[in-house]
TORLUM-199057 format. One line per 10 residues: number of its first residue (from 1); for each residue x, z, y of N, C-alpha, C. Coordinates in steps of 0.2 Angstrom, whole numbers. Layout:
// residues N
NUM> X/Z/Y/X/Z/Y/X/Z/Y; ... .
//
This chain:
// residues 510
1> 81/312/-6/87/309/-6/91/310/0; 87/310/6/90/310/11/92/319/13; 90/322/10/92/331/11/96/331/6; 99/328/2/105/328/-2/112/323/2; 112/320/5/115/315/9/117/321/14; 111/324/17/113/327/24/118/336/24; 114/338/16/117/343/14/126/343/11; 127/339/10/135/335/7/138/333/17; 133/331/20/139/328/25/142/336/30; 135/340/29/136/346/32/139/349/28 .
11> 140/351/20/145/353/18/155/351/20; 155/347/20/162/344/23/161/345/30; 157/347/33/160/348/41/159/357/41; 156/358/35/156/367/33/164/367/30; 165/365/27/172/366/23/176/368/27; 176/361/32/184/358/37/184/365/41; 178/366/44/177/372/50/180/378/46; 178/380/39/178/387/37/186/386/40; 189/382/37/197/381/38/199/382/42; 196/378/46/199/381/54/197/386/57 .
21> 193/390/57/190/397/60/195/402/56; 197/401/49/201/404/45/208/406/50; 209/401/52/218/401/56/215/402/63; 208/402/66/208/401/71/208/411/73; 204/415/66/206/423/69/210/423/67; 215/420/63/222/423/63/226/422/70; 223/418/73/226/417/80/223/424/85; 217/425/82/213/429/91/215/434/87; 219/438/80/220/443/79/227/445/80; 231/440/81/239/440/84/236/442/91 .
31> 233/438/97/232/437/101/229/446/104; 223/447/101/220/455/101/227/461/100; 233/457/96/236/462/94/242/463/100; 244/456/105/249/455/107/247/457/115; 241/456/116/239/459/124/232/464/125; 228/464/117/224/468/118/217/466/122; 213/471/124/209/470/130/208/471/137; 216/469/140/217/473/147/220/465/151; 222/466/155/223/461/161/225/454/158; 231/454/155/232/448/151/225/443/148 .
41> 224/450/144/218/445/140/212/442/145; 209/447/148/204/446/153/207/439/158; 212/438/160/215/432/165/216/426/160; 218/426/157/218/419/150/211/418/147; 207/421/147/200/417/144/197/415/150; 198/419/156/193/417/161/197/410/164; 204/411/162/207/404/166/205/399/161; 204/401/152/204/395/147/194/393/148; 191/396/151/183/393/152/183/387/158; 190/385/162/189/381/166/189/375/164 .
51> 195/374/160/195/367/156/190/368/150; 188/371/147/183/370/143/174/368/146; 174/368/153/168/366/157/169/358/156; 176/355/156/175/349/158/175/343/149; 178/347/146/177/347/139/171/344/135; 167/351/138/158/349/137/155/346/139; 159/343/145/155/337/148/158/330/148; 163/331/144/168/324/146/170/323/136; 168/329/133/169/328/128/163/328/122; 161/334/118/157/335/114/152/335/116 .
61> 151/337/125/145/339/126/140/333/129; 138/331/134/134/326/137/137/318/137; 143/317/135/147/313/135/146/309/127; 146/316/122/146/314/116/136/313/114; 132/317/119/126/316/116/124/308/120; 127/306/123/125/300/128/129/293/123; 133/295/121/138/290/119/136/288/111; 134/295/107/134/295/98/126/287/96; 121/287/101/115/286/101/120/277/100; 123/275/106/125/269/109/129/266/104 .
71> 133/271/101/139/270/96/133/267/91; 129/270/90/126/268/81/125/263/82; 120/261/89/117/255/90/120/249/88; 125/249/92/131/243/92/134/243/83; 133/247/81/139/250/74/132/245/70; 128/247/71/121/243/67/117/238/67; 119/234/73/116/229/77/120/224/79; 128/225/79/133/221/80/137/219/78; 142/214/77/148/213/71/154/217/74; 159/219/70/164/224/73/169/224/77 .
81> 169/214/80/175/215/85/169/215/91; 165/214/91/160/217/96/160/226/99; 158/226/92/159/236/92/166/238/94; 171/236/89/178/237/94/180/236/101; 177/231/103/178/230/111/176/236/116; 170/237/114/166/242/115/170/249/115; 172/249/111/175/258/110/183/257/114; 184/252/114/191/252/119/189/253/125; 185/248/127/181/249/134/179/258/136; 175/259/133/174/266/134/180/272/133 .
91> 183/271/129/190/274/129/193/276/135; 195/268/138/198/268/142/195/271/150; 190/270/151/186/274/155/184/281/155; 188/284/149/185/293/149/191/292/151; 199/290/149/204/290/149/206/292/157; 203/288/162/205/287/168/201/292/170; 196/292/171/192/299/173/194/305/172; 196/307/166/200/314/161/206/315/167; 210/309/166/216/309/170/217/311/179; 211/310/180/211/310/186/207/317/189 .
101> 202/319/184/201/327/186/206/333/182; 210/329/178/217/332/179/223/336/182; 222/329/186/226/332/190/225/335/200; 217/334/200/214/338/205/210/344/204; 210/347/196/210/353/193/218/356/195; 222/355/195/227/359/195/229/360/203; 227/356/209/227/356/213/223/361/215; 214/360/214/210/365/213/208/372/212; 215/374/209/212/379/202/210/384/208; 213/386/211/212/393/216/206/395/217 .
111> 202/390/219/193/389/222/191/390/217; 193/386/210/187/386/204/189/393/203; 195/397/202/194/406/199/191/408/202; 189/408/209/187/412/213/178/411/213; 178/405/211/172/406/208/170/408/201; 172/406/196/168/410/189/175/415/189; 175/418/190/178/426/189/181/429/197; 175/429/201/174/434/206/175/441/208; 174/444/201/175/451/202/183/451/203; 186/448/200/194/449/201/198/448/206 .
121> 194/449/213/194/447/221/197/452/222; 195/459/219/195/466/219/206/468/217; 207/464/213/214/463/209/218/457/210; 219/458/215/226/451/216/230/449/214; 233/454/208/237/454/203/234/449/197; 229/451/195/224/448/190/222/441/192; 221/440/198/217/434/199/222/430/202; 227/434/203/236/427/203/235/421/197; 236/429/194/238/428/186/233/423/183; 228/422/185/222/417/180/223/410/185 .
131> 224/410/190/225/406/193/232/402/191; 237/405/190/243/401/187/239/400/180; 238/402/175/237/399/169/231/394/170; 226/394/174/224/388/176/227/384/177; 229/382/179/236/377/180/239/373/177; 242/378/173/244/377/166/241/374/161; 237/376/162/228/373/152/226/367/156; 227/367/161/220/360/166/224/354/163; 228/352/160/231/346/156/227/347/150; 225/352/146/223/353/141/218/349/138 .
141> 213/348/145/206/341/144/208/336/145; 214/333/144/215/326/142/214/323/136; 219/328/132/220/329/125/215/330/122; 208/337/123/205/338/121/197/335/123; 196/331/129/190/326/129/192/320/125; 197/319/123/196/312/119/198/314/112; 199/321/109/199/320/103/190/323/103; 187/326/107/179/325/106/177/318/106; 180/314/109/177/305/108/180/305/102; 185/305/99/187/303/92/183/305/88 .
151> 181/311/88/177/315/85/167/313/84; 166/310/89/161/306/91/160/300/85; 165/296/87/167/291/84/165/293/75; 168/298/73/172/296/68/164/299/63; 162/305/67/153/307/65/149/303/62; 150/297/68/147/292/67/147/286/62; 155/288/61/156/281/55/155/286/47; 153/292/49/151/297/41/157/299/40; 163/302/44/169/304/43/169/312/47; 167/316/41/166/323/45/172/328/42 .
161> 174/328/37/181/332/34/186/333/40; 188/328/44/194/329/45/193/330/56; 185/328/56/184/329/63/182/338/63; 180/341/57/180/347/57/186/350/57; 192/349/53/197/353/50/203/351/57; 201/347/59/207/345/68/209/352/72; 200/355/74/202/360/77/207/365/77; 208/366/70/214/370/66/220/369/71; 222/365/73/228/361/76/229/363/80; 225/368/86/226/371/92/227/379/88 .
171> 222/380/84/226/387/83/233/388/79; 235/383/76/243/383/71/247/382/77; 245/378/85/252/378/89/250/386/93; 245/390/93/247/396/97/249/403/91; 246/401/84/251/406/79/257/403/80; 259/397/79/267/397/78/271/399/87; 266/400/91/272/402/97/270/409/97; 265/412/94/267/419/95/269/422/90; 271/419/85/275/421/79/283/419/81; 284/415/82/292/411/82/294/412/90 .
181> 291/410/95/295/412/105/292/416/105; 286/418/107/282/426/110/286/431/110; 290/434/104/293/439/103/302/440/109; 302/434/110/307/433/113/309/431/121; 302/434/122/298/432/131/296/438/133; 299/438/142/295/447/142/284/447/143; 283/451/144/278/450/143/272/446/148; 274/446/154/272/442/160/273/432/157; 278/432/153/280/425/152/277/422/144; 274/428/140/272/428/135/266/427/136 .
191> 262/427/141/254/426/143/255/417/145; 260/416/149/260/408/151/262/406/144; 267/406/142/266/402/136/262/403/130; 257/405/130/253/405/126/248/400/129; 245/399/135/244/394/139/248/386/138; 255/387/138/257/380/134/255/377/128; 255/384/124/255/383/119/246/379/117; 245/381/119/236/376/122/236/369/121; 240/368/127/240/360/127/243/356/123; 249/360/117/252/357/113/248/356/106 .
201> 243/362/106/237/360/101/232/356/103; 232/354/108/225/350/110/229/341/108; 236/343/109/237/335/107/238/333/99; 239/341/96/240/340/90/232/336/87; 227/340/90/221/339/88/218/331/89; 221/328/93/219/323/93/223/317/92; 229/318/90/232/314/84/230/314/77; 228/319/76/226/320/68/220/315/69; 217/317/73/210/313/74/210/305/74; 216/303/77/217/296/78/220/295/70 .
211> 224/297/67/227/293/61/220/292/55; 215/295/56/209/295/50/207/291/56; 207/289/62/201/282/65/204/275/62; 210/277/62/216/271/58/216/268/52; 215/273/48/215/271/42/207/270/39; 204/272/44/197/267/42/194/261/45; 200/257/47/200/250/51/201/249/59; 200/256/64/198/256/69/204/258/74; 203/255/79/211/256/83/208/257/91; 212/259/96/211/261/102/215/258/107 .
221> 212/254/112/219/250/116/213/250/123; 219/247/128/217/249/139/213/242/137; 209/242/140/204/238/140/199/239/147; 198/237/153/196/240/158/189/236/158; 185/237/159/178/234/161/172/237/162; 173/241/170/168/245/171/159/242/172; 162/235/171/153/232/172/150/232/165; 153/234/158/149/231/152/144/236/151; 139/233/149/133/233/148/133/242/144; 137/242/141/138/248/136/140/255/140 .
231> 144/253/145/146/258/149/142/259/153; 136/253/156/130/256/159/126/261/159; 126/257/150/119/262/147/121/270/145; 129/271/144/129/278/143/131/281/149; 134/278/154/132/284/162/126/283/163; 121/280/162/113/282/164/111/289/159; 112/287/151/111/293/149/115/300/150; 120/300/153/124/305/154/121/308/162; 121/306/163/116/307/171/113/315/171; 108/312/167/103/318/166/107/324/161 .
241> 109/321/157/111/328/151/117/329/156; 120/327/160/127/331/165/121/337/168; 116/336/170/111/342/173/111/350/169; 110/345/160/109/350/157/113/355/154; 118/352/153/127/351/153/127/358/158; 127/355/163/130/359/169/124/368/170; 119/368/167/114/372/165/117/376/159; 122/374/155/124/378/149/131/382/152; 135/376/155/139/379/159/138/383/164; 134/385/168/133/389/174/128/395/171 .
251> 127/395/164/126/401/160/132/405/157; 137/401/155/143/404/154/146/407/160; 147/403/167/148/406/173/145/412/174; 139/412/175/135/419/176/138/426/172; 138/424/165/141/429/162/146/430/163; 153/425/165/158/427/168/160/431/173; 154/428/176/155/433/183/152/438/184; 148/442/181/144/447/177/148/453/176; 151/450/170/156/452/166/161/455/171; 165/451/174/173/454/179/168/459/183 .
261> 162/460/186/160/466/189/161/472/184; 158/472/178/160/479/171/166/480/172; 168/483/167/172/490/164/178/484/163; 186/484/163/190/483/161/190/480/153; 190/475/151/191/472/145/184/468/146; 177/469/148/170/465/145/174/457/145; 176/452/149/177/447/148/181/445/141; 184/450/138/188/450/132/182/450/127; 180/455/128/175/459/122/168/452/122; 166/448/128/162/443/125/166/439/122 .
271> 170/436/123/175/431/122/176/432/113; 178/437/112/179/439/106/172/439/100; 166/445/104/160/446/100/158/436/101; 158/433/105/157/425/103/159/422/98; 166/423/98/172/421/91/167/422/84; 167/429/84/163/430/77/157/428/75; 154/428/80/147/425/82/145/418/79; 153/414/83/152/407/80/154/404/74; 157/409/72/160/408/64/153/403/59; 147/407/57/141/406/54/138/401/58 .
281> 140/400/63/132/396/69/137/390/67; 144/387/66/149/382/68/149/381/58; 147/385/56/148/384/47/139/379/46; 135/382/47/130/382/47/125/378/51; 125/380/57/122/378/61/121/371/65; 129/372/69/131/365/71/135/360/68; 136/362/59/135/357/55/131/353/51; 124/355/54/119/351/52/116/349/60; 119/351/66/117/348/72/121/343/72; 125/342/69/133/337/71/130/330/66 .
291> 127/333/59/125/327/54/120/325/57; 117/328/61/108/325/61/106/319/66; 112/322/71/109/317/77/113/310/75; 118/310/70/121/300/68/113/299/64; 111/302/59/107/302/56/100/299/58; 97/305/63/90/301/68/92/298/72; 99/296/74/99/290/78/101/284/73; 103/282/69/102/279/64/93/276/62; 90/280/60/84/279/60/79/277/64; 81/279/72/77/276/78/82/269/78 .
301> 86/269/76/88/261/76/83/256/72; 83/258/67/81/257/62/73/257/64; 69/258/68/63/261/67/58/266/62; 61/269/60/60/274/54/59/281/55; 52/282/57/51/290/61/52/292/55; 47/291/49/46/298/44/53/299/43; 59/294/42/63/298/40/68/302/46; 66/300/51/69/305/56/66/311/58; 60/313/57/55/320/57/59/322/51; 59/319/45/60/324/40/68/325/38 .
311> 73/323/44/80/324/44/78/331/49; 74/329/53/76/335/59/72/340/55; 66/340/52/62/346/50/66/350/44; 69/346/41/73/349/33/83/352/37; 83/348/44/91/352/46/89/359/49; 82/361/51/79/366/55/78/370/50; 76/369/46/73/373/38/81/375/37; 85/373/35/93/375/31/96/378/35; 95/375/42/98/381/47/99/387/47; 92/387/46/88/396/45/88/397/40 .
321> 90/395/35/89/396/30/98/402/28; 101/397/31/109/399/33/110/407/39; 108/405/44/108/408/48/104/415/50; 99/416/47/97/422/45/99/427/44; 102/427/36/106/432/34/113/433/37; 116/425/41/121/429/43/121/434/49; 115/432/53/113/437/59/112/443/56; 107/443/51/106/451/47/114/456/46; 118/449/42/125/454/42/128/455/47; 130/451/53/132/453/58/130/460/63 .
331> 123/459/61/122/464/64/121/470/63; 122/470/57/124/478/52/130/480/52; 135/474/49/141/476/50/147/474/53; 142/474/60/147/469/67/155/472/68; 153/481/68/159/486/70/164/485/63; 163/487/58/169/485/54/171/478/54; 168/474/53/170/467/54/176/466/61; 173/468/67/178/467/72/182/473/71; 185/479/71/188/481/68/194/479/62; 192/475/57/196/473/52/199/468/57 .
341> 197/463/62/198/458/61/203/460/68; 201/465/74/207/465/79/208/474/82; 207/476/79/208/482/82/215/485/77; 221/484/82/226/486/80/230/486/87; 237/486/88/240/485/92/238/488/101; 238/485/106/235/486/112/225/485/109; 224/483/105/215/482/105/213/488/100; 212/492/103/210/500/104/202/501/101; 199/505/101/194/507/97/188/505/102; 190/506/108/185/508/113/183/500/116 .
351> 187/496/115/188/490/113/183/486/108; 183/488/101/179/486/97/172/487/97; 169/493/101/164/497/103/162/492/107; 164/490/114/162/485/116/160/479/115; 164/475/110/164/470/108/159/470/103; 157/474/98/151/475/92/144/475/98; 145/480/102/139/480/108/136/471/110; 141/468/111/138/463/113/136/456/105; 142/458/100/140/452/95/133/457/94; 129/461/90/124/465/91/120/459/93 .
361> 120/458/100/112/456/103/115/448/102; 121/444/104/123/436/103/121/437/97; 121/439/91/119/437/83/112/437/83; 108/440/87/99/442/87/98/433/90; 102/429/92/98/422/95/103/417/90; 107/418/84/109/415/79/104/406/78; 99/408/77/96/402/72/92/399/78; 94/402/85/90/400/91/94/393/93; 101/395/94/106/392/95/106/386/93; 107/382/85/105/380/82/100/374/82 .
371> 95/377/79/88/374/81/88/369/87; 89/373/94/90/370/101/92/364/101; 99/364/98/104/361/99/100/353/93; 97/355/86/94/350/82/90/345/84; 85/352/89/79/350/92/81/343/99; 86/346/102/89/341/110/93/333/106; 96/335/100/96/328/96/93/323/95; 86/327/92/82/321/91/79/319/99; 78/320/102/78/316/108/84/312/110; 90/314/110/94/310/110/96/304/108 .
381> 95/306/101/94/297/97/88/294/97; 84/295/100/81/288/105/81/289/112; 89/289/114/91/289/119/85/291/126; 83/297/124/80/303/132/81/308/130; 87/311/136/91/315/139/89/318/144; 83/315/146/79/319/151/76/326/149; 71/323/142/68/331/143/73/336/139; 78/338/136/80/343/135/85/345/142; 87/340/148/88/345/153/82/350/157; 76/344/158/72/352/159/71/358/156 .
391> 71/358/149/71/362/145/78/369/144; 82/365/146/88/370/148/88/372/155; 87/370/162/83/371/167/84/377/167; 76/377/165/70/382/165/74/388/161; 78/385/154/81/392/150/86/397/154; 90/391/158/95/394/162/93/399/169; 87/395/172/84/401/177/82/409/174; 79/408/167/78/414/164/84/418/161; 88/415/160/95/418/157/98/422/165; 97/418/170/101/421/175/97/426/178 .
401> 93/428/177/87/433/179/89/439/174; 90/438/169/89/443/164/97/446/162; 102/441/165/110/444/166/109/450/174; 107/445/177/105/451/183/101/458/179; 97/460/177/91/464/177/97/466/169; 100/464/165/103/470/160/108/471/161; 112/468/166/121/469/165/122/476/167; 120/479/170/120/487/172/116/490/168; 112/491/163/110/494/160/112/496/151; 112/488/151/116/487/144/123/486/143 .
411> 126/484/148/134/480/151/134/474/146; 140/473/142/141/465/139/134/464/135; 132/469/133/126/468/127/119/466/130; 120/468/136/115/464/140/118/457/144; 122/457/143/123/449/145/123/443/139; 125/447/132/124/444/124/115/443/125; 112/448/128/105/449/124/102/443/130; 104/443/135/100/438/141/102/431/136; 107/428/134/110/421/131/104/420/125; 104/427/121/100/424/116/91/423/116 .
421> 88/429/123/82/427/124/81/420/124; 88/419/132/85/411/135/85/407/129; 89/407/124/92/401/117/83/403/115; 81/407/113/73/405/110/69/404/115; 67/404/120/62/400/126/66/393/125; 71/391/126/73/385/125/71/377/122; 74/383/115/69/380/109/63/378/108; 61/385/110/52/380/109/49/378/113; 53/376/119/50/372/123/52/366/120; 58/364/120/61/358/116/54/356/109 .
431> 53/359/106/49/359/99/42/355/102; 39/361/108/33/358/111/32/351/114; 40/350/116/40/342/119/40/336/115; 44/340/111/44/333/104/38/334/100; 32/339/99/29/338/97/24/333/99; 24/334/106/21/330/110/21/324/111; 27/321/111/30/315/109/30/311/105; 31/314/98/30/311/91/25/313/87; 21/318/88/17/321/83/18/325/79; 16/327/75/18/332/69/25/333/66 .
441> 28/339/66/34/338/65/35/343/59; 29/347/57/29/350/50/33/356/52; 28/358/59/31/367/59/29/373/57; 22/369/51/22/376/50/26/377/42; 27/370/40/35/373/33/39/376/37; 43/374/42/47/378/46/45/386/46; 41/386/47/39/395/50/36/398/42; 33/393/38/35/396/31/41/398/29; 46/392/27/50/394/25/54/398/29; 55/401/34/59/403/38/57/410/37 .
451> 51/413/33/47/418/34/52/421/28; 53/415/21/54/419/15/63/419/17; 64/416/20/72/419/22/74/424/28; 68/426/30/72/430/34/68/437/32; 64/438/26/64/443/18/73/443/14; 72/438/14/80/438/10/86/442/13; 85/439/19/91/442/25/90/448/24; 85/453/26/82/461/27/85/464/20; 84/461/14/89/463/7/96/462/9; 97/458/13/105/456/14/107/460/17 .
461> 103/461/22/108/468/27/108/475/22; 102/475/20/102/484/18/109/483/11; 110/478/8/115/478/3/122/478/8; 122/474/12/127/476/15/131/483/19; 124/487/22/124/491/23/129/495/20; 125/497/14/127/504/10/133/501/6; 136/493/6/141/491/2/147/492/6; 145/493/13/149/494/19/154/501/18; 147/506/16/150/512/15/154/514/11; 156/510/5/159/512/-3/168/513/0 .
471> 171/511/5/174/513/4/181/511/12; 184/517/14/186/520/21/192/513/20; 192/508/16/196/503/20/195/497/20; 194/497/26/190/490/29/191/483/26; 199/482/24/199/475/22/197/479/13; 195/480/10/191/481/3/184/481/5; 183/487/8/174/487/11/171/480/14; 175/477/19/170/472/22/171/467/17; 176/463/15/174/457/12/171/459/5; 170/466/2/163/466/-2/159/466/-1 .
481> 158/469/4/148/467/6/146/463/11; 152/458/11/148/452/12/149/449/6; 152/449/1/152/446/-7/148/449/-9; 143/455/-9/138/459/-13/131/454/-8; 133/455/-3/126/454/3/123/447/2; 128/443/1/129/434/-2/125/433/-8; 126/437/-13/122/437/-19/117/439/-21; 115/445/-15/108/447/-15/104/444/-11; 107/439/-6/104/434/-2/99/429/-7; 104/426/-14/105/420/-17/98/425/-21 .
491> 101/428/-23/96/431/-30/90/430/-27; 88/434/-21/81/436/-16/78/426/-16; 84/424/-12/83/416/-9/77/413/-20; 81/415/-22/80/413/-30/71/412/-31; 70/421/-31/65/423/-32/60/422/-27; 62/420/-23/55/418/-17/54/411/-18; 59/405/-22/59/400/-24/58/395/-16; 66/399/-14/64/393/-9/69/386/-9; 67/380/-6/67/373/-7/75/375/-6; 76/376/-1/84/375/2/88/376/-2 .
501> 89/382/-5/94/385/-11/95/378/-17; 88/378/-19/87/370/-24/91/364/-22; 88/363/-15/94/358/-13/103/357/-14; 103/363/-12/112/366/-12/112/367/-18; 109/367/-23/113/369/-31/112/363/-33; 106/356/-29/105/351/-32/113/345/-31; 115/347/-26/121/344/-22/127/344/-25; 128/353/-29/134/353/-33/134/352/-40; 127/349/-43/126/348/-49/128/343/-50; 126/337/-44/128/332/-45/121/327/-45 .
//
């Protein structure tokens, strides 16, 4: 019963996503088409990863994994003007924090460019340019660390439709400015305002967020009381995952700075081959990371290991079960897919070429990603945060060894293939700790059924393949052989009579 619960709540957070990924490349395909992969583009991702550093730590990232555990606790253990208190308190304190590296990020920005996009020391023009749009975004994690608390909150009260489909709200404020003012800016001025337009979606995203915390009882007011007990407990947990946090962040730095040493556009070309990458990993992946951990934290409330082994072992089975095929199709038909989706306008052929180079090796650590992120969960919800920082550590000194050792041989694609190694050393360190921790987690159904799905997949790609070739225009071609690839996936998945597929037809049967 409980993988029918888990599979419906990760359906609605797959729906809301699909939605917003939908408008999200109609956004980076305006964008590919309006400055392509040359100085523009490259100066605006590298200035938009600085407010996203603080995002992941003040928002979804170690903030939310320190905070989701605390939230259930209270949610299940307490009465609601209790918990209410609670949430305003803690509100009010990411509120003034947010606020405050706010406004000494924009004071800041010069130093932080100069450190994650180094190579742009070389071009003063370029590194002006990312430095004033920093500036600009560094508002943007106000808006967007508390629509991640919102989003926390609302996971936790079994509300995942509308914390998925929010994001959406940043890409509809940067299509309606490069549809409606863009065209009416010269081009130096149409790069900054697309940077406005950022912050206008970060706040759209977290109003929408607030009106569904409202209409399910729940309100947010200042409340100041840095001694409760609550806010204790989650800066202790936050402590250690800010280590590991900072471990995932200084992997993205690495590559950043990697990257600005290559060829003109690499920064674009990851940025972009990630996009596509995340589509399946954000449909699949981190919506059964996103169900699992309210879920085994629920259960560590509760005292209830079997049912939290068999939430974690059945979200790791689906994953792969999901994620699989999509790596096998990505990595068959990475080139057309990024072609249909941005090579027009300024983003050039030579362009797509690079960008398929690197989704290529980011797709080969798909179901890595994942699992990771499932596996650092269940530790979470019974609040230890310690060991999946070691575990990131150790991933991260490997990652940054192996960007050193391929970025000149492979260029982006060895900076994709370094991220996916470290993502599987990761994981199974994570796997070998909780084994040890809790006992038996039933790896080897995992590594069975992960065996008949990734038989399936290898059918999926070769269908995809030659379903690629039927025909010289891409929008007919590609979204056929992913509707052919899809079906031979289903059919294969059929016949090898795996559990998963059962479930998902159990879901929609009713």
């Amino acid at each position: 019963m409980e993988h029918k619960i888990l599979v419906k709540n990760a359906g609605k957070i797959s729906f809301g996503t699909t939605l917003s990924r939908i408008l999200g490349y109609i956004r980076d395909m305006l964008v590919a088409n309006l400055f392509g992969a040359g100085i523009f583009a490259d100066a605006f991702y590298a200035a938009f990863r600085i407010p996203n550093l603080f995002r992941r730590i003040f928002g979804e990232g170690s903030f939310s994994a320190a905070f989701v555990p605390v939230f259930s606790e209270y949610l299940h253990t307490k009465d609601k003007s209790e918990t209410q208190k609670f949430l305003n308190i803690v509100f009010t304190a990411l509120l003034l924090i947010i606020v405050a590296i706010s406004i000494l990020g924009v004071f800041f920005a010069p130093a932080l460019v100069k450190i994650i996009a180094l190579g742009f020391t070389n071009d003063p023009e370029k590194m002006q340019l990312t430095i004033e749009l920093t500036r600009l975004m560094f508002p943007f994690i106000l808006f967007i660390c508390l629509a991640a608390f919102l989003l926390a909150i609302l996971n936790t009260l079994h509300s995942f439709f509308v914390p998925a489909f929010a994001p959406s709200m940043l890409s509809f404020s940067e299509v309606f400015y490069m549809l409606a003012i863009a065209p009416a800016l010269v081009s130096g001025n149409q790069i900054k305002g697309l940077a406005v337009s950022v912050i206008a979606g970060g706040a759209l995203h977290f109003f929408v967020q607030y009106s569904k915390l409202k209409s399910l009882g729940w309100r947010l007011k200042f409340m100041l009381d840095l001694k409760h007990s609550g806010i204790k407990k989650i800066a202790l947990l936050m402590l250690p995952s800010l280590v590991g946090l900072s471990a995932d962040q200084i992997n993205a730095f690495v590559d950043n700075i990697c990257a600005s040493f290559l060829s003109l556009g690499s920064i674009t070309a990851l940025y972009y081959s990630n996009r596509v990458m995340q589509l399946p990993l954000a449909i699949f992946g981190l919506a059964f990371a996103t169900v699992s951990l309210p879920a085994m934290s629920k259960a560590y409330a509760q005292k209830d290991m079997t049912t939290l082994k068999n939430s974690l072992n059945y979200s790791v089975r689906f994953t792969n079960f999901a994620l699989l095929p999509s790596a096998a199709g990505l990595m068959t038909i990475g080139l057309p897919i990024i072609k249909m989706l941005f090579e027009r306008g300024r983003f050039a052929y030579a362009a797509s070429i690079m960008t398929d180079n690197a989704l290529f090796y980011y797709s080969l650590g798909l179901p890595a990603y994942a699992s990771a992120k499932i596996f650092a969960n269940a530790f979470y919800s019974f609040q230890d945060t310690k060991t999946p920082v070691k575990t990131a550590v150790w991933a991260m000194v490997l990652h940054i060894v192996l960007c050193v050792v391929l970025m000149r041989p492979m260029g982006v694609g060895g900076l994709a293939l370094a991220t996916a190694l470290s993502s599987y050393f990761n994981f199974i360190l994570l796997a070998l700790y909780l084994r040890k921790r809790i006992g038996r987690l039933g790896l080897r159904l995992i590594i069975f059924s992960s065996c008949k799905s990734l038989i399936a997949s290898i059918i999926t790609a070769i269908v995809a393949w030659n379903a690629c070739k039927a025909s010289d225009n891409l929008f007919i071609s590609v979204p056929t052989a992913i509707v052919l690839s899809s079906l031979a996936f289903v059919a294969s998945a059929y016949i090898l009579r795996c559990e998963e597929l059962k479930t998902f037809k159990s879901v929609f049967s009713g």
